[in-house]
C-alpha positions as CSV (number, residue, x, y, z in Angstrom):
1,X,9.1,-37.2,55.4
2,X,6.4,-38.5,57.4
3,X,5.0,-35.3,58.3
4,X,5.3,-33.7,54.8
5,X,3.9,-36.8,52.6
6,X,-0.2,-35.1,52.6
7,X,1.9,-31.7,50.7
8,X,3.7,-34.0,48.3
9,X,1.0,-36.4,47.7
10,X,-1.5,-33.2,46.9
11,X,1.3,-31.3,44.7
12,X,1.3,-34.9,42.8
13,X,-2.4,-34.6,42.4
14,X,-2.3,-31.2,41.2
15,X,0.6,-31.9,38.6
16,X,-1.6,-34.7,37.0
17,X,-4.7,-32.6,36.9
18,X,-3.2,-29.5,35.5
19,X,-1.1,-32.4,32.9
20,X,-4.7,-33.3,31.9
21,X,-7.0,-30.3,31.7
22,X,-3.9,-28.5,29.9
23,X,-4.1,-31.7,27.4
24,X,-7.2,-31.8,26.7
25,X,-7.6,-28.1,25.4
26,X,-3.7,-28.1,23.7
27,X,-4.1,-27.3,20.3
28,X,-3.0,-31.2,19.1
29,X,-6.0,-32.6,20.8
30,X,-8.6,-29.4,19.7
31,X,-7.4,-30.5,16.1
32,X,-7.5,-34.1,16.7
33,X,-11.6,-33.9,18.5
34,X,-12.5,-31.3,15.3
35,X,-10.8,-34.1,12.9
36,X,-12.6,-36.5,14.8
37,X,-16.0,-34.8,14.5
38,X,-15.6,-33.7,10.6
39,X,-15.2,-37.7,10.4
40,X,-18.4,-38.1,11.5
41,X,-20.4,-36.2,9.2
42,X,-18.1,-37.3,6.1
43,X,-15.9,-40.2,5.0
44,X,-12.5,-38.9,4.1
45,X,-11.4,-38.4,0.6
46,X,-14.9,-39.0,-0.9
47,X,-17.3,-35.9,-1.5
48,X,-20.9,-36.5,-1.2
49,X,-23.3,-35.8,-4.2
50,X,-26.5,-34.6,-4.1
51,X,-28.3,-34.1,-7.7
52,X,-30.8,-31.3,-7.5
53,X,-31.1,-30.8,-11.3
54,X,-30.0,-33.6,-13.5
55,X,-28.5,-32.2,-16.9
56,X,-29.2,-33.5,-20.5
57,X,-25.5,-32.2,-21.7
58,X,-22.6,-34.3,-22.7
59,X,-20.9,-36.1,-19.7
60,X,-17.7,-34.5,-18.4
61,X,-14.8,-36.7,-18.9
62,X,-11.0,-36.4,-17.8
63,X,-8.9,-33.5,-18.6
64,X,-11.7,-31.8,-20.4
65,X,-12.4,-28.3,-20.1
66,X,-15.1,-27.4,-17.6
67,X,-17.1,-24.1,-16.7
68,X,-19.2,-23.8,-13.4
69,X,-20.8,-21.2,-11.5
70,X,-20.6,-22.1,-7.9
71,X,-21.3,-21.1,-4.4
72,X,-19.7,-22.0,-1.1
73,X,-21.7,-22.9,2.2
74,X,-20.9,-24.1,5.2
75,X,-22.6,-27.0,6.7
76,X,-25.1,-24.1,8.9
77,X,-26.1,-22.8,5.4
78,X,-24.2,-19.4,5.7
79,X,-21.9,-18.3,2.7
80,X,-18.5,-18.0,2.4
81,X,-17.7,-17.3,-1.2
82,X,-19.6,-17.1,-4.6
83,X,-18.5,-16.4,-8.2
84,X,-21.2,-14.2,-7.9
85,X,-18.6,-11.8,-6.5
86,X,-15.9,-12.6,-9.4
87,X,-15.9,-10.3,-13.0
88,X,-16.6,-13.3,-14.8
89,X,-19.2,-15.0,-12.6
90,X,-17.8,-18.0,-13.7
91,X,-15.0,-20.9,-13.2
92,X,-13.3,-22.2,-16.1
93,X,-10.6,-25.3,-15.3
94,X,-9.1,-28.4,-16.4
95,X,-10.7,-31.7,-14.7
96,X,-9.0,-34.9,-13.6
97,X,-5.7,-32.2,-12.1
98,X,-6.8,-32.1,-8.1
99,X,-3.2,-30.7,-7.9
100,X,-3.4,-28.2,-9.9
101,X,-4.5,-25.3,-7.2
102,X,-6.8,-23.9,-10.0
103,X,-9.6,-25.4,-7.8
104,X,-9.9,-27.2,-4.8
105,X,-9.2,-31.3,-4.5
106,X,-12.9,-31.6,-4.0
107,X,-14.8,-29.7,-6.7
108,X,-12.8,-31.2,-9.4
109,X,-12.8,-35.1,-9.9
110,X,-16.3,-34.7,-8.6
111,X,-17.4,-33.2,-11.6
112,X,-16.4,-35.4,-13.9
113,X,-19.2,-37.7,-15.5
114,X,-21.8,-35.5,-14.7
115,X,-23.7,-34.0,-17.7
116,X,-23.8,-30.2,-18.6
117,X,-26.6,-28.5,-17.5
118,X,-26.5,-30.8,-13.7
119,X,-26.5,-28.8,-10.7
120,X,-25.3,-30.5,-7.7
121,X,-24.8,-30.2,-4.2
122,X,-20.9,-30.7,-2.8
123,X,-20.1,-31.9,1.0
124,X,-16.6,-31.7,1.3
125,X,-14.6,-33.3,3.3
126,X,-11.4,-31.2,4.9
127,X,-8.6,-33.5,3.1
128,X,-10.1,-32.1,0.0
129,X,-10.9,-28.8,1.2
130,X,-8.8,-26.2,3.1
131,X,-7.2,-29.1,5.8
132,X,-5.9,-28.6,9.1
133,X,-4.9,-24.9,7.9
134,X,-8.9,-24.2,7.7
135,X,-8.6,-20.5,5.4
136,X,-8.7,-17.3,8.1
137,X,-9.9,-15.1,5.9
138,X,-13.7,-17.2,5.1
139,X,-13.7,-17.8,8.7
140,X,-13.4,-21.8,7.7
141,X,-11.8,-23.4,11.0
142,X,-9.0,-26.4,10.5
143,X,-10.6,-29.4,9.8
144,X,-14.3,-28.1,9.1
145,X,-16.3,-29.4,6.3
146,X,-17.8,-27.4,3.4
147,X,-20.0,-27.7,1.1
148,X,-20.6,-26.1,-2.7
149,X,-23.7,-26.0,-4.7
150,X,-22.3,-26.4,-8.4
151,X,-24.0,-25.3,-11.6
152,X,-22.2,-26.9,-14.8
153,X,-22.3,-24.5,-17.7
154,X,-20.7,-26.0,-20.3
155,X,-17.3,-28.3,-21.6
156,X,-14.8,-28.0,-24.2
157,X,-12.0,-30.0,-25.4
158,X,-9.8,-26.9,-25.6
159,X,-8.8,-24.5,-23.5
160,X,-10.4,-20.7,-23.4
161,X,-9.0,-18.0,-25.0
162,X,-7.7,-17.2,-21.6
163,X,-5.5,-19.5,-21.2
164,X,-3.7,-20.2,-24.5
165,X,-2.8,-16.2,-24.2
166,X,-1.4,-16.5,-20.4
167,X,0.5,-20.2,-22.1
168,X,1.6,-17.9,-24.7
169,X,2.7,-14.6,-23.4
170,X,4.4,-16.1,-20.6
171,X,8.0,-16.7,-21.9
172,X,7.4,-13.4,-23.8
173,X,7.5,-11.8,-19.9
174,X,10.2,-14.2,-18.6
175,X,12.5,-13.1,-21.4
176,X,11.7,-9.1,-21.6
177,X,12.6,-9.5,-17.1
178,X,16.1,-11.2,-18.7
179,X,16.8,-8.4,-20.4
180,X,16.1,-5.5,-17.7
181,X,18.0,-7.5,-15.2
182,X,21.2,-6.3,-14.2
183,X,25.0,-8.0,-15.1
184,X,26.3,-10.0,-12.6
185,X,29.3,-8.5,-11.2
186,X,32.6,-10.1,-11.9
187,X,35.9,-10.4,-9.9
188,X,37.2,-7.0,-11.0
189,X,34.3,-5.4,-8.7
190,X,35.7,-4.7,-5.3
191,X,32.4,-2.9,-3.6
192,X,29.3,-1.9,-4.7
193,X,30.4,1.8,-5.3
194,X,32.8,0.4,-7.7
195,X,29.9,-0.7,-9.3
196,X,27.9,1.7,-9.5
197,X,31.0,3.9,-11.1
198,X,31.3,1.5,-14.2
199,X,27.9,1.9,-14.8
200,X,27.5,5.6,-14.3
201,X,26.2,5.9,-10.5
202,X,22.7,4.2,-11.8
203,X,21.2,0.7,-11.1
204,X,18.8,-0.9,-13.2
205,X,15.7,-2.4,-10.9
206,X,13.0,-4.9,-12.6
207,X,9.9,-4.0,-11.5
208,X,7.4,-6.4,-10.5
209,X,3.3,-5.2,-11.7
210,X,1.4,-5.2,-8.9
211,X,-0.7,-7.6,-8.1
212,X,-4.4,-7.6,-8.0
213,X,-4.5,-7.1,-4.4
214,X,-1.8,-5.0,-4.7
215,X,-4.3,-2.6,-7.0
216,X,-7.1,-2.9,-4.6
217,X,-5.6,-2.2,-1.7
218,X,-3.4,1.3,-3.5
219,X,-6.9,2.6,-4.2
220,X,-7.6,3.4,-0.5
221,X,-4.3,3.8,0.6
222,X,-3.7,0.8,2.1
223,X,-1.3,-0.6,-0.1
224,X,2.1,-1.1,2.8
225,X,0.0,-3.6,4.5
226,X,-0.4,-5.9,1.5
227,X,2.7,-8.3,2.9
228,X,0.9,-8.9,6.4
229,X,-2.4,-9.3,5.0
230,X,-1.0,-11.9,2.3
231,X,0.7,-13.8,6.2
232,X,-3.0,-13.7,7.2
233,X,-4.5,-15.6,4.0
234,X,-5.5,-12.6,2.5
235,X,-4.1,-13.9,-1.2
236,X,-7.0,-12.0,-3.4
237,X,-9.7,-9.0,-3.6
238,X,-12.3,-11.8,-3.0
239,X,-10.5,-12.4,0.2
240,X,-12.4,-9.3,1.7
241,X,-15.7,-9.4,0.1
242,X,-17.4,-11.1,3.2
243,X,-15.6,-9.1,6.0
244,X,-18.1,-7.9,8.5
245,X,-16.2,-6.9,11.7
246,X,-12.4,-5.4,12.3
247,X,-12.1,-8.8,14.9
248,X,-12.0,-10.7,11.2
249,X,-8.7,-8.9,10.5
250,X,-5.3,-9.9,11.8
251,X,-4.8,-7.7,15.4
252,X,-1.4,-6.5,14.1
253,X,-3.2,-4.2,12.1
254,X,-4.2,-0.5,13.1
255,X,-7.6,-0.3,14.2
256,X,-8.8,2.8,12.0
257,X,-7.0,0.7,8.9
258,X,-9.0,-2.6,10.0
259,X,-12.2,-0.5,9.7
260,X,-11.4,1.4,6.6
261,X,-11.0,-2.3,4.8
262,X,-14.6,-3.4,6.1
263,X,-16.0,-0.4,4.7
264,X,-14.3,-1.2,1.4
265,X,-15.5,-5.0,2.0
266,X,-18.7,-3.9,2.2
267,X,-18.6,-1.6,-1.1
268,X,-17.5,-4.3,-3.1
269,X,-20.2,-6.5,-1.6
270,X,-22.6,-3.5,-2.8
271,X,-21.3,-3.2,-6.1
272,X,-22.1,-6.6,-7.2
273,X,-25.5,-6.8,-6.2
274,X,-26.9,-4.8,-9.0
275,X,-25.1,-7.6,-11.4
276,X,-26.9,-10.4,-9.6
277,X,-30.5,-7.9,-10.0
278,X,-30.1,-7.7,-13.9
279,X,-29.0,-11.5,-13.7
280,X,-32.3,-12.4,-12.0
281,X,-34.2,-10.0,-13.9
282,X,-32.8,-11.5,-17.2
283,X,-33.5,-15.1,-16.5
284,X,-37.2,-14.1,-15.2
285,X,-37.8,-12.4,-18.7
């Protein structure tokens, strides 16, 4: 032992070094120095509110009826998202529901006082953002805080048209699904071809519309990847308007497919530029 104790003393110091590097860059204590760090720049579960334009509008109280335009930055000033990129340019949701998953935690209470007509400037902190999740598909890593510059366009005590029709027309769908779905089979049905027999060798299916994504993704052929992409964060079409390079697609994908979506990112991206001309050219007039 006495000959050997130099070898077991430097394997002990090797163990404790490699027990400490390999700490340090596990993927606990990256989250915990990037938590650590987001906590520097912004208290947790209060967004900070900086008034560039104050409105002259009615104040926005609880559970009212709010429409913004917004943008989303991150803290280096480079954008992630935009309604500029949505059909309706605009954001129409409930206040006082942080829950609600129409909006994020920290553009919604937020809002609420502020007069119509305000535009204001957002830092989020990651509690109320996207978390220790971060979203892949904006490039937002876990735990990095955001920011939104808000516009407020207008409030209402009722609900948009929008909204009373999807309240309204959804138990219509729930009950016309009832009725396509088939009977559940009883005791007296042995096997599936048994089945099938009784009801003349043909099986009623309810089919699902496609989703918006869905769509999107059908009109370039694309449409079999929609399940992996959705794994990936990939929920909506605005998902892929700011993809600039196949590495910000999931690897699992086919490189000629990965480069066939940035092309379409970057049509999308194209096509709503003319909308933001006329807008400019309209407000300049």
């Amino acid at each position: 032992l006495g000959t050997y104790w130099p070898l077991l003393a430097l394997m002990v110091m090797v163990v404790v070094w490699q027990t400490k590097v390999f700490g340090y860059f596990s993927e606990a204590r990256v989250n915990e120095r990037l938590k650590e760090d987001a906590m520097r720049i912004v208290k947790f579960g209060e967004v900070r509110k900086d008034i560039r334009r104050q409105g002259e509008g009615v104040p926005i109280q609880p559970h009212q009826w709010v429409t913004i335009r917004a943008t989303g930055l991150r803290l280096d000033g480079t954008q992630f998202w935009s309604t500029s990129f949505d059909r309706e340019k605009t954001i129409t949701f409930q206040t006082g529901q942080p829950d609600s998953g129409k909006v994020l935690p920290g553009l919604d209470n937020p809002l609420i006082g502020l007069p119509v007509g305000t535009v204001v400037h957002l830092t989020i902190p990651p509690d109320m953002a996207f978390g220790e999740r971060g979203k892949r598909s904006w490039r937002i890593a876990p735990w990095e805080v955001i920011s939104f510059d808000v516009t407020i366009l207008s409030v209402s005590d009722e609900p948009p048209v929008e909204e009373v029709k999807k309240v309204a027309e959804a138990p219509v769908k729930k009950k016309e699904k009832e009725k396509t779905v088939d009977p559940v089979p009883t005791e007296k049905d042995h096997d599936d071809d048994a089945v099938k027999e009784e009801r003349g060798g043909e099986e009623q299916q309810v089919k699902e519309e496609p989703s918006e994504l869905g769509r999107e993704l059908a009109s370039i052929g694309l449409e079999k990847w929609e399940g992996l992409l959705r794994e990936q964060g990939f929920v909506t079409v605005e998902d892929f308007q700011f993809l600039e390079k196949e590495d910000d697609l999931p690897s699992a994908l086919p490189l000629f497919t990965r480069r066939k979506l940035v092309a379409h990112a970057v049509k999308l991206r194209e096509a709503s530029r003319p909308d933001e001309t006329c807008d400019a050219e309209t407000r300049s007039a």
